[in-house]
C-alpha positions as CSV (number, residue, x, y, z in Angstrom):
1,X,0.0,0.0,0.0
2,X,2.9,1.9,-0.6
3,X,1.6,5.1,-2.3
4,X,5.0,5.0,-4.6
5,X,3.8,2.1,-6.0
6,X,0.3,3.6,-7.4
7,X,-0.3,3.1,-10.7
8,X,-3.7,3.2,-11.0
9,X,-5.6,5.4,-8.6
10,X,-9.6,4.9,-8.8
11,X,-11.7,7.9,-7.7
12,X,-15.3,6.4,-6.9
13,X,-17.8,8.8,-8.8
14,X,-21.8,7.3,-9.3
15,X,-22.6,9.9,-11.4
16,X,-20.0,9.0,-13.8
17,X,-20.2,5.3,-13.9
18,X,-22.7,5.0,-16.9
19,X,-25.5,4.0,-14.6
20,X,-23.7,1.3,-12.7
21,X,-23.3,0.8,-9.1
22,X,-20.0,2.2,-7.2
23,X,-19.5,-1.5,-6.1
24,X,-19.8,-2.9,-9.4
25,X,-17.2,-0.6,-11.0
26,X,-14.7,-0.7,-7.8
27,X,-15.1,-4.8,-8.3
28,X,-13.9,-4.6,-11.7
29,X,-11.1,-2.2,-11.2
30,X,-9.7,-4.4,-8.4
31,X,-9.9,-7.2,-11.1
32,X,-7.8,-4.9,-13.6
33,X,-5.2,-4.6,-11.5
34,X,-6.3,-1.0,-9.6
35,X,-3.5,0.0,-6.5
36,X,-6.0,2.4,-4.8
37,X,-9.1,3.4,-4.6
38,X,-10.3,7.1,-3.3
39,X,-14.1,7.2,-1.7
40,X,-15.4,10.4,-3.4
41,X,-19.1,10.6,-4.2
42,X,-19.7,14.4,-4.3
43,X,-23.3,14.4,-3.8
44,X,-24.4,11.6,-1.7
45,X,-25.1,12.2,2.1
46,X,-22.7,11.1,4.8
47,X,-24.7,8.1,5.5
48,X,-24.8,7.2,2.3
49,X,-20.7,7.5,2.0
50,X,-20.4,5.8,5.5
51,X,-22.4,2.7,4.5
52,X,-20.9,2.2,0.8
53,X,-17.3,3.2,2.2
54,X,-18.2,-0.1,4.6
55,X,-18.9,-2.5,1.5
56,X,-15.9,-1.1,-0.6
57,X,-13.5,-1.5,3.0
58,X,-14.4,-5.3,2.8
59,X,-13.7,-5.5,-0.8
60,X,-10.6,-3.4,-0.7
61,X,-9.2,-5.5,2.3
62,X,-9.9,-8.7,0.5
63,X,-7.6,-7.6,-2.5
64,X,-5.0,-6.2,-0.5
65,X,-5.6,-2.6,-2.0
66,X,-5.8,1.2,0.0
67,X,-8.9,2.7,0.4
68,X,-8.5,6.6,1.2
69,X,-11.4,8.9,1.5
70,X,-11.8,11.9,0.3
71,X,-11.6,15.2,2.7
72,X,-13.7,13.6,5.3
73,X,-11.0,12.6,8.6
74,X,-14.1,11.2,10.8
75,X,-15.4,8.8,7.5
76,X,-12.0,7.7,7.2
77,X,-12.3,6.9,10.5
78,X,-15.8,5.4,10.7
79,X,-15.0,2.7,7.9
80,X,-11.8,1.7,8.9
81,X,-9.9,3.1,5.8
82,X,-6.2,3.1,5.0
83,X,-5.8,7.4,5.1
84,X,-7.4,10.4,3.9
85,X,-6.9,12.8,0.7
86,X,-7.3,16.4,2.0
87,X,-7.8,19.5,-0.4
88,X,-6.2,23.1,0.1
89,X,-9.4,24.0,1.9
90,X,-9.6,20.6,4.4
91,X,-8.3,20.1,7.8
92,X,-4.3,20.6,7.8
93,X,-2.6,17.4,7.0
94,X,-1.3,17.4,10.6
95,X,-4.5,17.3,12.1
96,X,-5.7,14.4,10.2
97,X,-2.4,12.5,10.7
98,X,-3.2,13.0,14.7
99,X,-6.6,11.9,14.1
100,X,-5.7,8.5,12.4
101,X,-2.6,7.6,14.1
102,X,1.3,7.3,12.3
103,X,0.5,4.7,10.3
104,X,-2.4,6.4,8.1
105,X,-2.0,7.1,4.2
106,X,-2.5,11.0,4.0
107,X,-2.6,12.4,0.5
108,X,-2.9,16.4,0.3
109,X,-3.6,18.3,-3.2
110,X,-1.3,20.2,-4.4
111,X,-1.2,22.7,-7.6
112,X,1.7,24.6,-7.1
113,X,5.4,24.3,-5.9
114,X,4.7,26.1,-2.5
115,X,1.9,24.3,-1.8
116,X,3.6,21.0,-2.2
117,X,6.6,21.8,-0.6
118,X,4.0,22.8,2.5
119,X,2.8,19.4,2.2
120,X,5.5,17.9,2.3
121,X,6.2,19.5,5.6
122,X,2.9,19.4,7.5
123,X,4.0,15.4,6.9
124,X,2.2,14.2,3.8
125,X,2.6,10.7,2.6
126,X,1.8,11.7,-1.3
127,X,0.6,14.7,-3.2
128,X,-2.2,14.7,-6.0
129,X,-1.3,17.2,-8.7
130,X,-3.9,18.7,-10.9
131,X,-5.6,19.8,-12.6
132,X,-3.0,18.0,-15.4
133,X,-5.6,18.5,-17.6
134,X,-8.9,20.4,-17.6
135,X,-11.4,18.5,-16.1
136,X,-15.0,19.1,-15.5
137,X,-15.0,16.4,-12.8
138,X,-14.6,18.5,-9.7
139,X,-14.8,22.6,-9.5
140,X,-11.5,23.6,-10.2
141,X,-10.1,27.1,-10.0
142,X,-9.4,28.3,-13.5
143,X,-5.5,29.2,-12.8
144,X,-5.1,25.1,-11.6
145,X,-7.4,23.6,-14.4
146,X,-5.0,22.5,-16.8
147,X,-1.4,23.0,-15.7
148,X,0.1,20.3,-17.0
149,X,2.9,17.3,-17.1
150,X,5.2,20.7,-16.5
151,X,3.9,21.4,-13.3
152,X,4.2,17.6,-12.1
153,X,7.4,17.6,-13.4
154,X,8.5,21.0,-11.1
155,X,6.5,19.3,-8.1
156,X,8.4,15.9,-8.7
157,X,11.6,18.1,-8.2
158,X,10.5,20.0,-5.3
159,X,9.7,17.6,-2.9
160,X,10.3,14.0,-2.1
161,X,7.4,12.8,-2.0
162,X,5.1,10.4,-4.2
163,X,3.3,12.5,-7.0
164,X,0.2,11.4,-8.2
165,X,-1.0,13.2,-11.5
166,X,-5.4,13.6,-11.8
167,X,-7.8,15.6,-14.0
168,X,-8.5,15.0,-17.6
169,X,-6.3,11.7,-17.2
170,X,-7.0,9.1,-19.7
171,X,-4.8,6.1,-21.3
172,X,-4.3,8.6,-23.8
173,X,-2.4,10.9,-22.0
174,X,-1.4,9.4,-19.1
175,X,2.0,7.7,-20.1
176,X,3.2,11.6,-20.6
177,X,2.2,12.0,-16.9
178,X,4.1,9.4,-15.7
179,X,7.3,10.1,-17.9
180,X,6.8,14.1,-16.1
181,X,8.1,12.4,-13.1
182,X,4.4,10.9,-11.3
183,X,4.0,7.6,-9.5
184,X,1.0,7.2,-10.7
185,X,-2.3,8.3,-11.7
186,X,-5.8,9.3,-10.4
187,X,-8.8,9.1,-12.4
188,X,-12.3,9.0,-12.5
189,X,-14.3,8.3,-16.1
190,X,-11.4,6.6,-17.5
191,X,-12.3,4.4,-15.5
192,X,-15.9,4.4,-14.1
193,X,-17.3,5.4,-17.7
194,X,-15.0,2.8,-19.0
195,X,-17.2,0.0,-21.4
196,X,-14.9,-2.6,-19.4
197,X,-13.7,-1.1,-16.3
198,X,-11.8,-3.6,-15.9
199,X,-9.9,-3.7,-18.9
200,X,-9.5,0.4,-18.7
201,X,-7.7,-0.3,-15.4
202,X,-5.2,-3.1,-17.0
203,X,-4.2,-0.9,-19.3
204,X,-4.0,2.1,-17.7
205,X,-1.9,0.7,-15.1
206,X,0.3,-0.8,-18.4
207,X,0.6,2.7,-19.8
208,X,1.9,4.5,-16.6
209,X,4.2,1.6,-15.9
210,X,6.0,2.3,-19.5
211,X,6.0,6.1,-19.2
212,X,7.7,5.7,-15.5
């Protein structure tokens, strides 16, 4: 669970899984080979994240694969999940690393060189860069939407610490990602519009693995 060895990084989404269940897509992903998988669902209530972040903890757990949750430090807690990813805007990365102990995965998202490099001192485990690409996924501020395999590459220098590349991330574009200098990447409808989640996974995770 070693976030330097994330290839494939799965952000749950319902709303973009063509009309299939969370469980259904996270399933297939595990089959493809996923290395994490992020509890998102902007949108749904907390009790409806808390009870689906219990099923996807059991199937997680069986295939031997992180589950992080996104901003929420008390869900992580709830469902027993392996760390947290925090936003510029979420509790400080120290705070969340005292909530859920030393041996928590804590992500923080990072945009910028500053911001990573404060990451990197408030005691991150990983960043997630992006926008790489713009992305209509998530409300992104206009000067982070887009910035590009140039900007993972400067964070990749800055700090030392595992840099995962999201927005706009495909198999398209993600080996260019990967050859910037990222562990890995995070993605949403590559992967939960995907025809064959499964297969989108495989060969994501094939792609990154050749551009690294």
């Amino acid at each position: 669970m070693n976030p330097t060895e994330w290839r494939a990084y799965l952000v749950t989404q319902a709303s973009r899984s063509a009309g299939r269940e969370t469980e259904a897509i996270v399933e297939a992903a595990l089959d493809g080979g996923v290395d994490a998988v992020q509890l998102r669902e902007k949108g749904r209530s907390a009790r409806e994240r808390y009870e689906l972040g219990r099923r996807l903890r059991e199937l997680t757990a069986d295939a031997g694969v992180a589950l992080i949750v996104n901003d929420r430090v008390d869900l992580a807690a709830a469902v027993d999940a392996d760390g947290v990813h925090l936003g510029q805007s979420d509790l400080p990365a120290a705070v969340a690393r005292e909530r859920l102990g030393d041996e928590a995965i804590v992500g923080v998202s990072a945009s910028t060189v500053p911001e990573a490099r404060a990451a990197a001192d408030a005691g991150a485990d990983y960043l997630g860069v992006g926008a790489v690409y713009e992305t209509d996924t998530k409300d992104v501020a206009s000067e982070s939407n887009g910035v590009g395999p140039e900007r993972v590459a400067a964070i990749a220098e800055a700090v030392d610490l595992p840099v995962v590349g999201i927005g706009g991330i495909d198999a398209g574009n993600a080996g260019a990602v990967a050859a910037a200098g990222a562990a890995g990447v995070a993605v949403v409808s590559a992967i939960t519009a995907a025809d064959d989640p499964r297969a989108a996974t495989a060969e994501l995770r094939e792609v990154v693995g050749d551009g690294r």
